[in-house]
NUTORKOL-768808 format. One record per residue (C-alpha): y, x, z; residue in one letter. Coordinates in steps of 0.1 Angstrom, whole numbers, plus 5000, padded with zeros to 4 digits. Layout:
<rogu><north>Y</north><east>X</east><up>Z</up><residuo>A</residuo></rogu>
...
***
This chain:
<rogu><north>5351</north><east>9660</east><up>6096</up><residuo>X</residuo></rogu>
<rogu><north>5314</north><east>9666</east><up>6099</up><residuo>X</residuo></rogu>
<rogu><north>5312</north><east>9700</east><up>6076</up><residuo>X</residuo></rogu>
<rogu><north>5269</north><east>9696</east><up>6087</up><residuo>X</residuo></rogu>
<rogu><north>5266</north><east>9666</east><up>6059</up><residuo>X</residuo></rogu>
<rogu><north>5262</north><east>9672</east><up>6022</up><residuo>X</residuo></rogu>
<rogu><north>5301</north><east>9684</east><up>6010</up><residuo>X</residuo></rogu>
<rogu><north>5306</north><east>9653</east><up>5985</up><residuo>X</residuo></rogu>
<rogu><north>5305</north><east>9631</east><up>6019</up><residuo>X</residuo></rogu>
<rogu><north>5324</north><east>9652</east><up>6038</up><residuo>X</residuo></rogu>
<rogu><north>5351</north><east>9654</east><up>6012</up><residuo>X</residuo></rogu>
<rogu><north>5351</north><east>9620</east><up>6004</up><residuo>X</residuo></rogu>
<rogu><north>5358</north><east>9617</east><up>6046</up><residuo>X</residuo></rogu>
<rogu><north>5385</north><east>9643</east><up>6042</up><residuo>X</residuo></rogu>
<rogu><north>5399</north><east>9625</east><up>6016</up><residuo>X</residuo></rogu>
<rogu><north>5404</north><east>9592</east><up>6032</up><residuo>X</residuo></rogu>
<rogu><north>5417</north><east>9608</east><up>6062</up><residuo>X</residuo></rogu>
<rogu><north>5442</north><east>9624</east><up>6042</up><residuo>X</residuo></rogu>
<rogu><north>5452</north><east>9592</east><up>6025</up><residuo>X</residuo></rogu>
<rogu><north>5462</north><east>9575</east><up>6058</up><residuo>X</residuo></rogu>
<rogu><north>5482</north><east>9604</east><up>6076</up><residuo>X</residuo></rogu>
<rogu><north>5515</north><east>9587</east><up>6060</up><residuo>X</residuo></rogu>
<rogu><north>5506</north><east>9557</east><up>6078</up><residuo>X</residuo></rogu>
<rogu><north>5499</north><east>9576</east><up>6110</up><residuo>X</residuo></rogu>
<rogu><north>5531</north><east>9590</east><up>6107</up><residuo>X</residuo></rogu>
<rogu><north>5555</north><east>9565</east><up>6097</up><residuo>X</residuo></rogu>
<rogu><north>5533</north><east>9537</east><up>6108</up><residuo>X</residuo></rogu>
<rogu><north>5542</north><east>9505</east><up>6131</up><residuo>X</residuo></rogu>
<rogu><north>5520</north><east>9502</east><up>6161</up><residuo>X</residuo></rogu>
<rogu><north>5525</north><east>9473</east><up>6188</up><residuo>X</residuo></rogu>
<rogu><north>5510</north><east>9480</east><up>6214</up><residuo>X</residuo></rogu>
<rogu><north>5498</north><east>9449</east><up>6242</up><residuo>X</residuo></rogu>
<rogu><north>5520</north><east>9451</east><up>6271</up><residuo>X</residuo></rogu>
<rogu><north>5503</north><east>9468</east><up>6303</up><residuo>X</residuo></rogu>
<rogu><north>5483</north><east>9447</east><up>6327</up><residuo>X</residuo></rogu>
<rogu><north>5500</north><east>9449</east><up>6362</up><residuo>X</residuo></rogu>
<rogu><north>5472</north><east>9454</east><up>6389</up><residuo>X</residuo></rogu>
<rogu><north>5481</north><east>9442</east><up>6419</up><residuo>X</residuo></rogu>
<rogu><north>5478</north><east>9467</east><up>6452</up><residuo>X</residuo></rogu>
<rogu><north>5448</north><east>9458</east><up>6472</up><residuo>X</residuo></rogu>
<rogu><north>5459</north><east>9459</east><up>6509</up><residuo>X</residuo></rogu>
<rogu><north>5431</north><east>9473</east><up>6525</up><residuo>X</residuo></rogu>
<rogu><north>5428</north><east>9466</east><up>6569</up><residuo>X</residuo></rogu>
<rogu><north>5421</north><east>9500</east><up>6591</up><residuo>X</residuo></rogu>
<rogu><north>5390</north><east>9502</east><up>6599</up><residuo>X</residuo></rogu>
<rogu><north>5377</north><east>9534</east><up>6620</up><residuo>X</residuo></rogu>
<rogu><north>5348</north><east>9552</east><up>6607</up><residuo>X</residuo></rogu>
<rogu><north>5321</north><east>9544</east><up>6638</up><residuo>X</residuo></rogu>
<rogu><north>5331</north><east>9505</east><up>6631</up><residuo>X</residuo></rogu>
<rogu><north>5322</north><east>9513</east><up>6596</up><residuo>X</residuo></rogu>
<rogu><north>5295</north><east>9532</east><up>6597</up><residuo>X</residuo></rogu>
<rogu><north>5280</north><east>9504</east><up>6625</up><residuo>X</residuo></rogu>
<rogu><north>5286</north><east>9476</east><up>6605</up><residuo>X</residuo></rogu>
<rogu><north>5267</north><east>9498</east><up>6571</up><residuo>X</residuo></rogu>
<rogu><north>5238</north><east>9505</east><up>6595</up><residuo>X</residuo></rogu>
<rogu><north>5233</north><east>9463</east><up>6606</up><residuo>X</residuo></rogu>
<rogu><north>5237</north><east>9452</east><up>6568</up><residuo>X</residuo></rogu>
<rogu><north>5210</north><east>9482</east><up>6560</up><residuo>X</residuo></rogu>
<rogu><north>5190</north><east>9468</east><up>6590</up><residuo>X</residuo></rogu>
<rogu><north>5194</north><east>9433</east><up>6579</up><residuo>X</residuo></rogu>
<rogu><north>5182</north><east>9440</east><up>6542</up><residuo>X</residuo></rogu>
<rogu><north>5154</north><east>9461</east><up>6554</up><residuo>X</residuo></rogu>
<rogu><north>5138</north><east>9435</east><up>6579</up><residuo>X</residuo></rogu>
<rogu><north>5145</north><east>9409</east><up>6547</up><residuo>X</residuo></rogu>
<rogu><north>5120</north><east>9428</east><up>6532</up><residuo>X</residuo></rogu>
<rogu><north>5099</north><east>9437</east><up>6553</up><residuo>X</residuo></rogu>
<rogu><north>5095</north><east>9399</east><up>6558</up><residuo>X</residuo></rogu>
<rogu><north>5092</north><east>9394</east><up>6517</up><residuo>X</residuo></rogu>
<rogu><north>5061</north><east>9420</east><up>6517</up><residuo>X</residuo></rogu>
<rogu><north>5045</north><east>9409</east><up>6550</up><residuo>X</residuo></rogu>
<rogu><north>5044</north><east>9372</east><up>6535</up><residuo>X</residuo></rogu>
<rogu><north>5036</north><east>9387</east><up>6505</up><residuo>X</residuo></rogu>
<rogu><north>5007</north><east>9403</east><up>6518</up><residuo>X</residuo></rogu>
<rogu><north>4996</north><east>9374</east><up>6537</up><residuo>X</residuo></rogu>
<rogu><north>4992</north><east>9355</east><up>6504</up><residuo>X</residuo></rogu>
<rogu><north>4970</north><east>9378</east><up>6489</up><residuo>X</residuo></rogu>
***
């Protein structure tokens, strides 16, 4: 209850909350059945070979760019 808006309105939000605690107690509520997530098996891969293969995509995307602005800048 937001006690910062004029009291009628907060009554009246008091008051409709009130109403439905019966049905919050003694209500039914189905629930959806849980989604089942499958484990992902994931391969060993050391942290150099990681770290390697990171650094040539990095390399990869940065000559693409280069690329993009020197043809860029040839247009120009």
């Amino acid at each position: 209850m937001n006690f910062s808006q004029s009291p009628r309105i907060a009554f009246e939000q008091g008051l409709l909350k009130g109403l439905g605690a019966p049905y919050l107690l003694f209500g039914r509520f189905d629930c959806l059945p849980h989604a089942v997530i499958e484990p992902i098996q994931l391969t060993h891969v050391s942290t150099a070979a990681a770290l390697a293969s990171d650094w040539q995509k990095i390399g990869i995307d940065m000559q693409a760019a280069i690329e993009q602005y020197e043809q860029a800048d040839a247009s120009r």
